[in-house]
N, C-alpha and C positions, 0 to 999 in steps of 0.2 A: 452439529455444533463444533466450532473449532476453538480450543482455546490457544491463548500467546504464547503457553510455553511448547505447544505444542506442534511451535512450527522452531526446524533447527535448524532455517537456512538465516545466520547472524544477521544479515544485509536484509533479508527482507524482514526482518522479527522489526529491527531497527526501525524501518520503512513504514510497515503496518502501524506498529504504536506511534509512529508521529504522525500520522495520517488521522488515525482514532482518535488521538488528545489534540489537532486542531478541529475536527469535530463536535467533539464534546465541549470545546472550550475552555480546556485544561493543560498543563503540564503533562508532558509523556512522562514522568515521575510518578504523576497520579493513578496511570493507570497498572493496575497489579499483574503479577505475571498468569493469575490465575481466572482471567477475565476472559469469558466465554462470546464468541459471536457466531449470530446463526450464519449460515450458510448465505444467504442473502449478504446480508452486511459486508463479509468477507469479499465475497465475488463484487460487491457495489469499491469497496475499498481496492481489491486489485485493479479493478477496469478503472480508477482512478489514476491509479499510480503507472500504469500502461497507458494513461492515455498524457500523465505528464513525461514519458521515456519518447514517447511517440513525435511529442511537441519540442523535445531537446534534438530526437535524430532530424525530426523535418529542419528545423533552425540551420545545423549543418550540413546538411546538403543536400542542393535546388537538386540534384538529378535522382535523389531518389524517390521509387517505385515504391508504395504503398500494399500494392499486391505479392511484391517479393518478400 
C-alpha cells in the first residue's frame, strides 16, 4: 500500500492526485493526504502518466527512438 503523503517527490504527489481525482470523479482537493492505494492502482496510475510524458516527447520529435 502506498499512501499520498508518502510519496515526497512535490511534482509527482501533485501528478498522482490529479490523476486519482480525474478518476474518481472529483476534485484533487477531495482527495486526503492520507489516502492509501494498492500497489496495483499506483503502478496502473504511473504507467498512465508515462504514457502521457511518452505522448508529449513523441509530439516533439519525429527522430526519436522509443528504445533509447
Amino acid at each position: 500500500m502506498i499512501r499520498i503523503r508518502e510519496i515526497l517527490d512535490p511534482e509527482l504527489k501533485h501528478r498522482i492526485i490529479a490523476a486519482l481525482a480525474e478518476r474518481r470523479g472529483c476534485s484533487a482537493a477531495a482527495i486526503p493526504e492520507w489516502f492509501e492505494l494498492d500497489d496495483a492502482d499506483f503502478v496502473d496510475l504511473l504507467n498512465d502518466l508515462r504514457g502521457e510524458d511518452d505522448a508529449d516527447e513523441d509530439s516533439g520529435a519525429p527522430d526519436h527512438d522509443p528504445r533509447m
